[in-house]
N, C-alpha and C positions, 0 to 999 in steps of 0.2 A: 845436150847440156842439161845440167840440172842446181839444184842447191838442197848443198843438207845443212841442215841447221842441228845444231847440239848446244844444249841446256844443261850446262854440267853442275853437279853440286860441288863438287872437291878440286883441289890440285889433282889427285891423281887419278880424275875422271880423263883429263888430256892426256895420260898413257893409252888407255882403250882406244881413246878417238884417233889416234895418229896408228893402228894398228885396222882401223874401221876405214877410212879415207880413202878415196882412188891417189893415184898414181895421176902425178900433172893435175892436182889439184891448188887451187889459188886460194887458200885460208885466208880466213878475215877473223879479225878479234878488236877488241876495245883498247882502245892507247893505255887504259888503266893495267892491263898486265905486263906491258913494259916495266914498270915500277914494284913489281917481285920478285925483288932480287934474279937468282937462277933462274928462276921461271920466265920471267921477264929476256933475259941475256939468249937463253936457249929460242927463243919464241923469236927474238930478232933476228939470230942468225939462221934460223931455217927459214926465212926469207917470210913472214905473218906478213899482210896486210892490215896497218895501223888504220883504224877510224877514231874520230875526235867526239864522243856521241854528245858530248856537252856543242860543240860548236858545228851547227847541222851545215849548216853552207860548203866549209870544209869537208867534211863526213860528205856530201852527195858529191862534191869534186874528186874526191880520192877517190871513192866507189865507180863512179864513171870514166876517169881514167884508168882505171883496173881493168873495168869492163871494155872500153878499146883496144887496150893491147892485148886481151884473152881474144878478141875477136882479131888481132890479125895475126898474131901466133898462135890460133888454132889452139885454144888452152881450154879446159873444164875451167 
């Protein structure tokens, strides 16, 4: 298992990154890009994992349940 982390400057820094990514990888991003437009809509249906970073309680619930079901489905 591992974690890459990406720091992008632009929108279309996440063309590269989804070309850089393994295969069976569990993406996490900020609820805020939900709300860009396309960017947003595409992001949801390739299945992102939504964190709340304004609301950490939540943010550490989601993250942990993430991290259980990658550990029983054997996920990166």
């Amino acid at each position: 298992p591992f974690v890459i982390v990406c720091n992008h400057q632009a929108s279309l820094d996440l063309l590269g990154m989804v070309e850089v990514i393994p295969e069976r990888c569990v993406p996490i991003a900020k609820r805020e890009l939900l709300y860009l437009g396309t960017v947003g809509w595409a992001c949801w249906l390739s299945g992102i994992i939504f964190i709340d970073r304004h609301r950490r309680d939540a943010a550490i619930e989601v993250i942990s349940h993430t991290a259980s079901t990658m550990r029983r489905e054997n996920v990166r």
